[in-house]
C-alpha positions as a printed Julia matrix, in Angstrom:
188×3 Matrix{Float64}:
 121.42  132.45  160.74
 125.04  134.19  160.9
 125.45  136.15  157.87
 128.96  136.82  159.14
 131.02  133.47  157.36
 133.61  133.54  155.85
 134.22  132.7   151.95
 136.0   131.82  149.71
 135.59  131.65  146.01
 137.09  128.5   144.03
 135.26  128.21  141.11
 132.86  130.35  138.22
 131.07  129.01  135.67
 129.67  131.72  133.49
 127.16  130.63  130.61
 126.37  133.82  128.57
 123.58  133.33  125.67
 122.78  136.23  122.61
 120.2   136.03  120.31
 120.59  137.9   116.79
 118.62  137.78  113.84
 119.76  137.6   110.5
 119.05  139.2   107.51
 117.01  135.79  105.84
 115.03  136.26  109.06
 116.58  133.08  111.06
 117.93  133.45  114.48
 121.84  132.95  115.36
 121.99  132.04  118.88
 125.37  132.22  120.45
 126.27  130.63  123.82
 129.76  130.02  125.55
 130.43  128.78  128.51
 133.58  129.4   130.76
 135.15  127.68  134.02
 137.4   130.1   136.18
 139.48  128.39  139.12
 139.39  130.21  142.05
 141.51  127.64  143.37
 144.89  125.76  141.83
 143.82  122.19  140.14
 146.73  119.71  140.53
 146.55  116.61  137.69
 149.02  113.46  137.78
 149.91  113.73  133.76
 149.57  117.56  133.34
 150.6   121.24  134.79
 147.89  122.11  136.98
 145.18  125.1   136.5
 146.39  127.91  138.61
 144.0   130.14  140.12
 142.6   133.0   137.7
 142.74  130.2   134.64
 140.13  128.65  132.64
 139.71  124.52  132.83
 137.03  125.26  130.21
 135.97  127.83  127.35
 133.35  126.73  124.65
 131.36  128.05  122.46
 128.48  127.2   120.34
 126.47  128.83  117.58
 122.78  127.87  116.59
 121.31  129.19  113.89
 117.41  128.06  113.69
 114.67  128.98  111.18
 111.25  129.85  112.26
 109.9   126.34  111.91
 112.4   125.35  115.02
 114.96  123.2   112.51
 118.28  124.18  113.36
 120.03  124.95  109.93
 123.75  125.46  111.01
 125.73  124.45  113.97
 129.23  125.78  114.98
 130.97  124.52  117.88
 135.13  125.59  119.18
 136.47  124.54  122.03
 138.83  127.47  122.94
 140.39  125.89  126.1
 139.96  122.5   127.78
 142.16  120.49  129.95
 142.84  117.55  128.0
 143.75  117.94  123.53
 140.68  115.07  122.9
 138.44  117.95  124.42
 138.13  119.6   121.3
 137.53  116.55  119.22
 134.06  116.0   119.63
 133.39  119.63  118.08
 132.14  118.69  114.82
 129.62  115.78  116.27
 127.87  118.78  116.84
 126.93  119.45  113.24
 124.38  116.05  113.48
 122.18  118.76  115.25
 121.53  120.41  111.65
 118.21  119.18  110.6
 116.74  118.67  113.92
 113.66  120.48  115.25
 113.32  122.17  118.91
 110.19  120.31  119.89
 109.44  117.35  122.01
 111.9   115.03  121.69
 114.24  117.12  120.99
 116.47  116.78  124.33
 116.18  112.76  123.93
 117.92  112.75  120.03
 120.08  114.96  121.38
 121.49  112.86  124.13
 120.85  110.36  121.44
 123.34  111.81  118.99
 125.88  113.32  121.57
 125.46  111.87  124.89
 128.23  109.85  126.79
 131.56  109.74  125.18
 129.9   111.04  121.56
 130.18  114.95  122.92
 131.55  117.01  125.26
 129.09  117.67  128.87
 129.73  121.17  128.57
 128.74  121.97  124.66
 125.95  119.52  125.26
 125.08  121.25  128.53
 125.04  124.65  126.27
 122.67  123.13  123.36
 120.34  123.19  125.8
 120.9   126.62  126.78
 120.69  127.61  123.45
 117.58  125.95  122.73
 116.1   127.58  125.44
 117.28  131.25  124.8
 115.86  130.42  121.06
 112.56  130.08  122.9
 112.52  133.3   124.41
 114.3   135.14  121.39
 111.56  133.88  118.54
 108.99  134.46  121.29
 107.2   138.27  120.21
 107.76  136.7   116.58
 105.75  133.63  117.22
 103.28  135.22  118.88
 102.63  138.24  116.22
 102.25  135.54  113.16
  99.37  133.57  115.48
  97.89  136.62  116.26
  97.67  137.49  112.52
  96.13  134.76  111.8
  93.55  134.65  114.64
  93.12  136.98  118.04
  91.67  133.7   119.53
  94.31  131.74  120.65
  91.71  128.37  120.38
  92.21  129.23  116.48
  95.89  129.69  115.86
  97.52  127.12  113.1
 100.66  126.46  115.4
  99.67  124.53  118.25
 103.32  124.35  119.38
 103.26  127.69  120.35
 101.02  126.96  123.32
 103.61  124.68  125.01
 103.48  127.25  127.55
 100.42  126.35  128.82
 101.04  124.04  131.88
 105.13  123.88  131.61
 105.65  126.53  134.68
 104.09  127.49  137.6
 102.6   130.69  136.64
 101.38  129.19  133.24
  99.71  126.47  134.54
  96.02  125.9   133.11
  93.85  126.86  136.65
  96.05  130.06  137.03
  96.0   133.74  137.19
  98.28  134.28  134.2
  96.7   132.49  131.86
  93.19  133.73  133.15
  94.75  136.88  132.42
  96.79  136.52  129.39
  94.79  134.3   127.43
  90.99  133.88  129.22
  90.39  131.85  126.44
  92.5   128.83  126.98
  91.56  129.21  130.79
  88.55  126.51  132.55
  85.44  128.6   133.37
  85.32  129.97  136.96
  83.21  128.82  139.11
């Protein structure tokens, strides 16, 4: 395979995702997401996007408890293409209340899909979600480990989703045989 083509760049998305943690011990998780043209974007009823401009810039702001229930939501849209863009930004605030567990993704779509929300914030709920996840991750961990070293014994089932959602989790393999030998099938 030539590695010798030629390119050229016409779009980048960029979807950036922090995790901070607040003083009452919840976790503020801020996403955006931004669409550069690397190319110009004619429209019938408007200027078009030039190359170096944004079509989109959003961002959102989560801010979940340690039981998973999102408590606030903020959403802005900075820069979109058409003015009803921005009007789906308080929909977002139906998230409050919700928890990040299975189901989750389904009420979601539920409360926001189709013409209720915007593809992109939705698109970065789930970002957020996941970045959650992996932000509340050493916390979860230490308050089952307090509780019991044997992961067979820990209060919070949920915090095993792990187990069989990814390749290297999954229940016959290495990881987990050598992360946790205890949720692991014997060997044979």
């Amino acid at each position: 395979m030539s590695t010798d083509h030629q390119r050229e760049l016409v779009h980048t998305r960029q979807i950036s995702c922090r995790a901070f943690r607040l003083k009452n011990g919840f976790l503020e998780i801020e996403a955006t997401l931004s669409d550069e043209k690397g190319q110009e974007v004619p429209f019938r009823s408007r200027p078009s996007v030039q190359v170096g401009q944004f079509m989109h810039r959003m961002s959102l702001t989560l801010t979940i408890d340690d039981d998973y229930v999102i408590r606030d939501v903020r959403v802005q849209t900075h820069q979109a293409p058409w003015p009803a863009c921005g009007e789906t930004d308080a929909a977002y605030r139906g998230l409050v209340g919700l928890r990040l567990n299975a189901g989750f993704t389904r009420k979601m779509r539920d409360l926001l899909g189709g013409v209720q929300g915007c593809t992109h914030v939705t698109e970065l709920v789930s970002q957020a979600a996941n970045t959650y996840m992996q932000a509340s991750w050493p916390d979860r961990i230490a308050r089952q480990v307090a509780v019991a070293a044997d992961p067979r014994h820990w209060p919070d089932k949920s915090t095993l989703t792990f187990v069989n959602h990814c390749h290297a989790w999954r229940q016959d393999g290495e990881t987990l045989r050598r992360e946790y030998p205890e949720l692991a099938p014997p060997q044979e």
